[in-house]
C-alpha positions as CSV (number, residue, x, y, z in Angstrom):
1,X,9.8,-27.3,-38.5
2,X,10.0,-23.5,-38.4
3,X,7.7,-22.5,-35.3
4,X,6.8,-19.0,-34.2
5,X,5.1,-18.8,-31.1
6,X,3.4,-15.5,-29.5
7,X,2.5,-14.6,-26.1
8,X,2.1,-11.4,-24.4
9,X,3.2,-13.3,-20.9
10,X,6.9,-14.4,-20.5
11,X,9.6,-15.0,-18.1
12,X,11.0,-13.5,-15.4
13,X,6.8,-13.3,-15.0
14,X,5.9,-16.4,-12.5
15,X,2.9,-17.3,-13.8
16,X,1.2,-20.4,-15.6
17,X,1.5,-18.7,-19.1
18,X,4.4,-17.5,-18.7
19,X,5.7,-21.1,-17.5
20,X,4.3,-22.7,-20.0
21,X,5.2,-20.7,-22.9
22,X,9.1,-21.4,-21.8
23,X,8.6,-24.6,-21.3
24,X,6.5,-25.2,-24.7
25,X,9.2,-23.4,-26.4
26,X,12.3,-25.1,-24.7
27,X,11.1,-28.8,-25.7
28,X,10.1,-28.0,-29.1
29,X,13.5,-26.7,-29.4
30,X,15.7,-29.8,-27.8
31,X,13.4,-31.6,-29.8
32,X,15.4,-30.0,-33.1
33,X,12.9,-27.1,-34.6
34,X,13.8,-24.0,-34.8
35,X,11.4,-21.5,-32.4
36,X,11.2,-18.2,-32.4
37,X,9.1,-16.5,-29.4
38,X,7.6,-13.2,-30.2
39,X,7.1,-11.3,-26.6
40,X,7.2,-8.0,-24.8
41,X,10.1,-6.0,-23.4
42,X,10.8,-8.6,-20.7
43,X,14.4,-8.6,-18.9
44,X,16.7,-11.6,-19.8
45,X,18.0,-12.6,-22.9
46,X,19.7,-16.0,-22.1
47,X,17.8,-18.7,-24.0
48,X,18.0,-21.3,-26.2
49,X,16.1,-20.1,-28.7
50,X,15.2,-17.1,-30.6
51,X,13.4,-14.2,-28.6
52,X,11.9,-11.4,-30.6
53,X,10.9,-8.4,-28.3
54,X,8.3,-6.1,-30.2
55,X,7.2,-3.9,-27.5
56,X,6.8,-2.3,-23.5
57,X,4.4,-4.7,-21.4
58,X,1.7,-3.0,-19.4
59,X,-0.9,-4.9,-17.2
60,X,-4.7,-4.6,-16.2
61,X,-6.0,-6.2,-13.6
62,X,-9.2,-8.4,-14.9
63,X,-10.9,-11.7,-13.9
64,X,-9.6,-11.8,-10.7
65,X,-5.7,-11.3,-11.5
66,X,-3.6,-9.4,-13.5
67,X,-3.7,-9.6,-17.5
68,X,-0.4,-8.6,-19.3
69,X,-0.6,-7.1,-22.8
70,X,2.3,-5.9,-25.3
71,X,2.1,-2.0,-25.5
72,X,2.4,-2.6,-30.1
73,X,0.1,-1.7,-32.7
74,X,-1.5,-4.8,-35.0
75,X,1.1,-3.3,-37.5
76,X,4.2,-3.9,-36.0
77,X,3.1,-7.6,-35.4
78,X,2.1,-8.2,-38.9
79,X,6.1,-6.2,-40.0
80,X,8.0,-8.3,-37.8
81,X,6.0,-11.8,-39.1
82,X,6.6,-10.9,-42.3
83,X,10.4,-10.1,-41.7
84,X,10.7,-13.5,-39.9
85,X,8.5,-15.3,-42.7
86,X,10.9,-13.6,-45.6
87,X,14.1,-14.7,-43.9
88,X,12.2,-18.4,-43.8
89,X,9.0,-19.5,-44.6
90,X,7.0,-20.3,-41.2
91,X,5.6,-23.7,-40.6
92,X,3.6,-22.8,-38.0
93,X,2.3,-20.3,-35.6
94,X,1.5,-21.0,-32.3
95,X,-1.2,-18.1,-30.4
96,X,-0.8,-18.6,-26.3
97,X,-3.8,-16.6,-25.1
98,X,-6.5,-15.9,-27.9
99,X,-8.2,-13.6,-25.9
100,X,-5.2,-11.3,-24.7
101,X,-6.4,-7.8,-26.3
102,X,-5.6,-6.7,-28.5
103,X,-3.0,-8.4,-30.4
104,X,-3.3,-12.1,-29.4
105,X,-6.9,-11.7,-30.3
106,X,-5.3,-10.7,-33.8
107,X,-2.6,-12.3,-34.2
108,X,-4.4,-15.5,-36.1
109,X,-6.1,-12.9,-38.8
110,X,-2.1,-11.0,-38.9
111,X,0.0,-14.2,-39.6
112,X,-2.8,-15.2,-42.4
113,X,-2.5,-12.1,-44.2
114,X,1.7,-12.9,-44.4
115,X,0.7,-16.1,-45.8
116,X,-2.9,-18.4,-45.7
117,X,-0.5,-21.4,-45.7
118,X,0.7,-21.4,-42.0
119,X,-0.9,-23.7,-39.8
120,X,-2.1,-21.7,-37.1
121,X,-2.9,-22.7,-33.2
122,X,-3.8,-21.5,-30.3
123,X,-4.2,-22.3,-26.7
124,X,-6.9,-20.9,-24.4
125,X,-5.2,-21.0,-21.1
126,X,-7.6,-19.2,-18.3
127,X,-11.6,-19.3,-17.9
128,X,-13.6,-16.7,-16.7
129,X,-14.8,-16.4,-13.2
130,X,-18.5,-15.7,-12.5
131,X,-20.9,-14.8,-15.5
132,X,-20.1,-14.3,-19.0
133,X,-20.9,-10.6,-19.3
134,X,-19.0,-8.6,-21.8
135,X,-17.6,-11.1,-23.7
136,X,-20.5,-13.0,-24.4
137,X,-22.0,-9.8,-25.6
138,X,-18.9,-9.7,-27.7
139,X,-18.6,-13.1,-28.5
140,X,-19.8,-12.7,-31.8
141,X,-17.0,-10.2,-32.9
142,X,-14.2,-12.6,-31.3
143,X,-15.6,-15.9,-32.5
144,X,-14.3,-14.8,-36.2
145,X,-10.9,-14.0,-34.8
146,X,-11.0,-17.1,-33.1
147,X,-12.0,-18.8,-36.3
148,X,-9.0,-17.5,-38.0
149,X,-6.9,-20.6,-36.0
150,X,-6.9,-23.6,-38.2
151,X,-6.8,-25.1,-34.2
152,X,-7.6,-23.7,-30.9
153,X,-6.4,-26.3,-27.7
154,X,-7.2,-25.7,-24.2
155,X,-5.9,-27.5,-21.0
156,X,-8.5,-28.9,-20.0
157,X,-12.0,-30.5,-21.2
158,X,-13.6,-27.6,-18.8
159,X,-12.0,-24.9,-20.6
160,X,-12.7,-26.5,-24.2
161,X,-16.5,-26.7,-23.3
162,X,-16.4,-23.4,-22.0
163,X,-15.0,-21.5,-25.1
164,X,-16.7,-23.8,-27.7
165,X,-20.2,-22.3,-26.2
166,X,-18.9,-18.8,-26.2
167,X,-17.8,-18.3,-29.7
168,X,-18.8,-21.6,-31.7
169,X,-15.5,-23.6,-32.5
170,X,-13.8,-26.7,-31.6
171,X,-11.2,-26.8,-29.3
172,X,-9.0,-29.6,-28.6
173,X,-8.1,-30.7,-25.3
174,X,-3.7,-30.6,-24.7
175,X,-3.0,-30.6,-21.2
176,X,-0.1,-28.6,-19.7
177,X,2.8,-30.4,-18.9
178,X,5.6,-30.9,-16.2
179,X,9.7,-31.1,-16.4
180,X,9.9,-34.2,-14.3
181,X,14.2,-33.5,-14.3
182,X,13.6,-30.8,-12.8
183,X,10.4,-31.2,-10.3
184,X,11.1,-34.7,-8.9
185,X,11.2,-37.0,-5.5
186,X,14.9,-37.2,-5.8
187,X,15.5,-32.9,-5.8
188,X,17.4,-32.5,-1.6
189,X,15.4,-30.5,0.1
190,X,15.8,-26.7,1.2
191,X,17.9,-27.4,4.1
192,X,16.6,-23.3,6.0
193,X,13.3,-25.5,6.1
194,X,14.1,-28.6,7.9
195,X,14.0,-27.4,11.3
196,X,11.2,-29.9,12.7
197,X,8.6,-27.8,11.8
198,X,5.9,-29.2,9.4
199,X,6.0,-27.1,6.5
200,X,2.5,-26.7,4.1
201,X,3.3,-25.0,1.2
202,X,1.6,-22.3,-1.4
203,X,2.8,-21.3,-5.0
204,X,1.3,-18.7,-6.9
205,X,0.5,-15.2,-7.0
206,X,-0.9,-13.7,-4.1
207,X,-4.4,-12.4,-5.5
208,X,-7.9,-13.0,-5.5
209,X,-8.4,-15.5,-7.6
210,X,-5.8,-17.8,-6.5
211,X,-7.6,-17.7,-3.1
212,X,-4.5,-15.7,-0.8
213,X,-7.3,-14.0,1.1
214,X,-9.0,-17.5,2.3
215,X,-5.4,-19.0,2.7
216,X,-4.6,-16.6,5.3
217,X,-7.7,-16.7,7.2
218,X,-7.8,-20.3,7.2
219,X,-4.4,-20.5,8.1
220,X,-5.2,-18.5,11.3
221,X,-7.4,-21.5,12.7
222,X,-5.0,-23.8,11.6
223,X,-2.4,-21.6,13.9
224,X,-4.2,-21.5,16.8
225,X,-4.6,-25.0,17.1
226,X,-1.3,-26.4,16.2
227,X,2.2,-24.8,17.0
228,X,4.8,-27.0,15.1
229,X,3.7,-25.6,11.8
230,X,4.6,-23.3,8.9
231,X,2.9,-21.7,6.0
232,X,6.1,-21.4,3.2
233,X,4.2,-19.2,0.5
234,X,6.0,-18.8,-2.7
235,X,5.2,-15.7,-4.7
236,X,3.9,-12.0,-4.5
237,X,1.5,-9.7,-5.8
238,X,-1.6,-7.4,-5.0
239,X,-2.4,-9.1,-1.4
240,X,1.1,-8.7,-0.1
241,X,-0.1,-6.8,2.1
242,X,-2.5,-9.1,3.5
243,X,-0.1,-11.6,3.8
244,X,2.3,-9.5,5.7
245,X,-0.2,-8.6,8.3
246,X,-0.8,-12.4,9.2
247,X,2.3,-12.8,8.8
248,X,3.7,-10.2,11.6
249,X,0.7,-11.4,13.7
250,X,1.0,-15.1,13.2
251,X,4.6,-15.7,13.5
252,X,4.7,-18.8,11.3
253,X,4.4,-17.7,7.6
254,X,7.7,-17.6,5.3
255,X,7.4,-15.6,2.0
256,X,9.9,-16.3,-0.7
257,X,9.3,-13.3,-3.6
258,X,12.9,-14.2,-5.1
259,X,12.3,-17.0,-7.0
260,X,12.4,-17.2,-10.8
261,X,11.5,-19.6,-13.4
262,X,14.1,-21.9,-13.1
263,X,15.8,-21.0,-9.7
264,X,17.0,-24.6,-7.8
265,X,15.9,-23.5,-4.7
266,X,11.7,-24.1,-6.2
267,X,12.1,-27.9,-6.8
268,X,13.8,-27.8,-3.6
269,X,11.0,-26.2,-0.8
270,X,8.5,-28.3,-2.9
271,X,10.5,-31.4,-1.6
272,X,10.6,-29.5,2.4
273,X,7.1,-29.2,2.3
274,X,4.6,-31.8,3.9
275,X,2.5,-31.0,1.6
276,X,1.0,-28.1,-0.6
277,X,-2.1,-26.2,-1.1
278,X,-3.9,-24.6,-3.7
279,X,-7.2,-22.8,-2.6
280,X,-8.0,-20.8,-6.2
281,X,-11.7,-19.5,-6.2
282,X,-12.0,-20.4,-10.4
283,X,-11.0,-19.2,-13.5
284,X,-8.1,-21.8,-14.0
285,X,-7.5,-23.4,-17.2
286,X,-5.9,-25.9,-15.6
287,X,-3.0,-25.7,-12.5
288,X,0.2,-26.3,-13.3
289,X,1.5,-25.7,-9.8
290,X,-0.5,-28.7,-8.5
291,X,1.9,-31.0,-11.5
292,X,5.0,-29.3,-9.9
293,X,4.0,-30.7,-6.1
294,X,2.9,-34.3,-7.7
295,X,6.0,-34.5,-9.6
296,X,7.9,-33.6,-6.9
297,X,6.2,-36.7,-4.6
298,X,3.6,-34.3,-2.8
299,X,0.0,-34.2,-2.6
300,X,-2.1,-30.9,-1.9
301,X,-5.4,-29.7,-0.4
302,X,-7.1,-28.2,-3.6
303,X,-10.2,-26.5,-4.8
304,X,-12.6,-28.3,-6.0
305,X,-13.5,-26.3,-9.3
306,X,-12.9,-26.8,-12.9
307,X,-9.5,-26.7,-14.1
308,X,-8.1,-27.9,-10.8
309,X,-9.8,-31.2,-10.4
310,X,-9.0,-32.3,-13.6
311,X,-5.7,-32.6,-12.7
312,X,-6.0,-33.1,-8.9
313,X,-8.3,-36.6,-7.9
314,X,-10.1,-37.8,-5.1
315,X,-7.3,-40.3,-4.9
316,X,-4.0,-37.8,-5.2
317,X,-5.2,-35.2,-3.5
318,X,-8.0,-34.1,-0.8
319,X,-10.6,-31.8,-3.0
320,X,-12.4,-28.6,-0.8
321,X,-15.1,-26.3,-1.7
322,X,-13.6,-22.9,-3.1
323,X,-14.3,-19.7,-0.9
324,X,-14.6,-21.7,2.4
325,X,-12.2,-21.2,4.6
326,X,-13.3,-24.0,7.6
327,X,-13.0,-26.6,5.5
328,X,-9.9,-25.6,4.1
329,X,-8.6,-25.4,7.3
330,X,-9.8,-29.3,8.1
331,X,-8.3,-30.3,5.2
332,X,-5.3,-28.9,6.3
333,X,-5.5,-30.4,9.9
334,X,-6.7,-33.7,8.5
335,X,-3.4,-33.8,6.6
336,X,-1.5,-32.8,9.2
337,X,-2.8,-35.5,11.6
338,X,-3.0,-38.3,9.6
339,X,0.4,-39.2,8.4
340,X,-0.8,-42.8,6.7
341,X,-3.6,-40.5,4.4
342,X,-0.6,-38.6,4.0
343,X,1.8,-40.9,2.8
344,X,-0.7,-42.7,0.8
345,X,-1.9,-39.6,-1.0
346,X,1.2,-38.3,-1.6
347,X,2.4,-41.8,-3.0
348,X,-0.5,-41.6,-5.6
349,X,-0.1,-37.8,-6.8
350,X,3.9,-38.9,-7.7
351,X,2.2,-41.4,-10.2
352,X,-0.7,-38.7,-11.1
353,X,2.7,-36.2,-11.8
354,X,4.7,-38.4,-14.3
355,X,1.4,-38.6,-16.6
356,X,2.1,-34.7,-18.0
357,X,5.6,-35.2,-19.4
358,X,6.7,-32.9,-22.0
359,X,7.6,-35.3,-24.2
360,X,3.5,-36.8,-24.2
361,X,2.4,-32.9,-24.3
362,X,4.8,-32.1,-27.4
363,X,3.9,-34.2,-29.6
364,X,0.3,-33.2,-29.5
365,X,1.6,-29.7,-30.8
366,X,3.5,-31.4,-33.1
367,X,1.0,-33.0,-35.3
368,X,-1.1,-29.9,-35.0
369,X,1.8,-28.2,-36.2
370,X,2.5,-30.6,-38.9
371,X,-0.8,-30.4,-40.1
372,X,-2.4,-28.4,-43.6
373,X,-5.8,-27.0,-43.5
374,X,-7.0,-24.5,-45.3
375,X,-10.1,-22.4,-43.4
């Protein structure tokens, strides 16, 4: 099949879109279709498949994190889907963010007026944190564009229910998926980090929503009563400057802000690390961070909200209440002092970690992609 997928997030960007758009697009393509990713102005040009850049990427900072958009008008979306469909007719079209303003939100209603006969998809991948607001004022507006997918997938069952109230649609659960060749128990690990320290480990962007700010403070109790440990944090953004500050106090924090999609060295401090955690306050679609430590034989210390604990059990992984630091903190000193719960756990999150292989996930796509139905 001839696949066109758009997203306004793309590499060297390390975040769950971003990720998952790559990844999306790397398997359809091993698996013999022919992709062609419509971005921004991202750097890097070294991929497998086709990359179509259409514009300068600017950022807002919304629902507790940043939101990246493609500085284009609608038009020069709809000119550069029809040159790709003239070369070739498209098969499908593939929308990763519906809700990205303003051309993911159009970008079902562009590729229809090219040609009614595309099969068109897309994938919510974030929920909001707190109230509606705006957008269910709006949701009237948006539920037409959404409507303009033949049909919408979200990562979780969470997320479906969420949008299906806002704007009156199905949406499919299709759960994000891991690259167990590269994430996986048998990876060496990052030799700088085995110095006999115990090593707890966070991946992600260091904002609000993702929970830095309760990380840190939690990580100060944690400190003061244990001094063999280390908090490896992987990632960067608008609480750096937090972090730093514990950091210089604390002693015992390692930042690595180096590491791109791909790098060796990630599958590697995954395997270093005792164990990971991932203390997000909400609006997650799903977690694909928490796949990368299960697949990689570790278990985590995880908020207990929607999204996350669809992925992360009461039998893989020790669930905490988001925005609460103390018991965060326990977890953390639970794990560290009981290495049987620790083994056991971690034991149980491999096998949790193998059930998202790409090759499940793709297929899913696939006969969406294969399908023909007309709105």
């Amino acid at each position: 099949m001839r696949i066109v997928i758009f997203s306004e997030s793309f590499l060297p960007l390390r975040t769950g879109v971003a990720k998952h758009t790559y990844e999306l697009a790397l398997n359809l393509h091993r698996r013999g279709h022919e992709v062609i990713l419509i971005t921004g102005n991202f750097e890097g040009d070294d991929y497998p498949f086709r990359v179509v850049k259409i514009g300068d990427v600017g950022r807002v900072y919304a629902n507790g994190s940043y939101t990246y958009f493609i500085k284009a008008s609608p038009f020069k979306l709809k000119k550069v889907l029809s040159e790709i469909h003239s070369e070739r007719p498209i098969d499908a079209f593939h929308n990763q963010g519906p809700l990205g303003p303003p051309l993911s939100m159009m970008s079902a209603l562009l590729m229809k007026k090219v040609d009614s006969g595309v099969v068109r998809v897309g994938t919510f991948h974030s929920k909001r944190m707190g109230s509606p607001g705006p957008l269910k004022w709006i949701s009237p507006a948006l539920s037409y564009l959404m409507k303009q997918h033949h049909f919408l997938t979200a990562p979780s069952r969470s997320t479906a229910r969420e949008m299906e109230e806002l704007f009156r649609v199905s949406v499919r659960v299709v759960p994000n998926a891991i690259d167990t060749s590269y994430f996986n128990p048998s990876v060496p690990p990052y030799e700088l980090l085995m110095d006999g320290k115990r090593n707890v480990l966070y991946v992600g962007r260091f904002d609000e929503r993702k929970g830095v700010d309760i990380l840190v403070r939690a990580w100060d109790r944690v400190s003061a009563l244990r001094d063999d440990v280390r908090l490896v944090m992987v990632g960067d953004g608008p609480l750096r400057g937090l972090v730093e500050d514990y950091r210089k106090r604390l002693g015992n924090i390692v930042i690595f802000d180096d590491i791109p999609m791909g790098d060796k060295r990630l599958p590697m401090i995954y395997r270093s690390a005792d164990f990971c955690v991932f203390p997000a306050k909400g609006g997650e679609a799903f977690g694909i961070v928490i796949l990368e430590a299960f697949a990689s034989g570790k278990t985590a210390v995880v908020s207990d909200i929607e999204g996350y604990n669809e992925v992360a059990c009461p039998e893989c992984a020790l669930l905490v209440p988001p925005e609460d630091e103390d018991a965060l903190s326990d977890a953390i000193l639970k794990l560290l002092g009981d290495g049987e719960l620790l083994k056991d756990l971690s034991q149980k999150a491999l096998r949790r970690g193998l059930e998202f292989s790409w090759d499940r996930v793709v297929r899913q796509f696939e006969e969406l992609y294969s399908s023909r139905r007309q709105l």
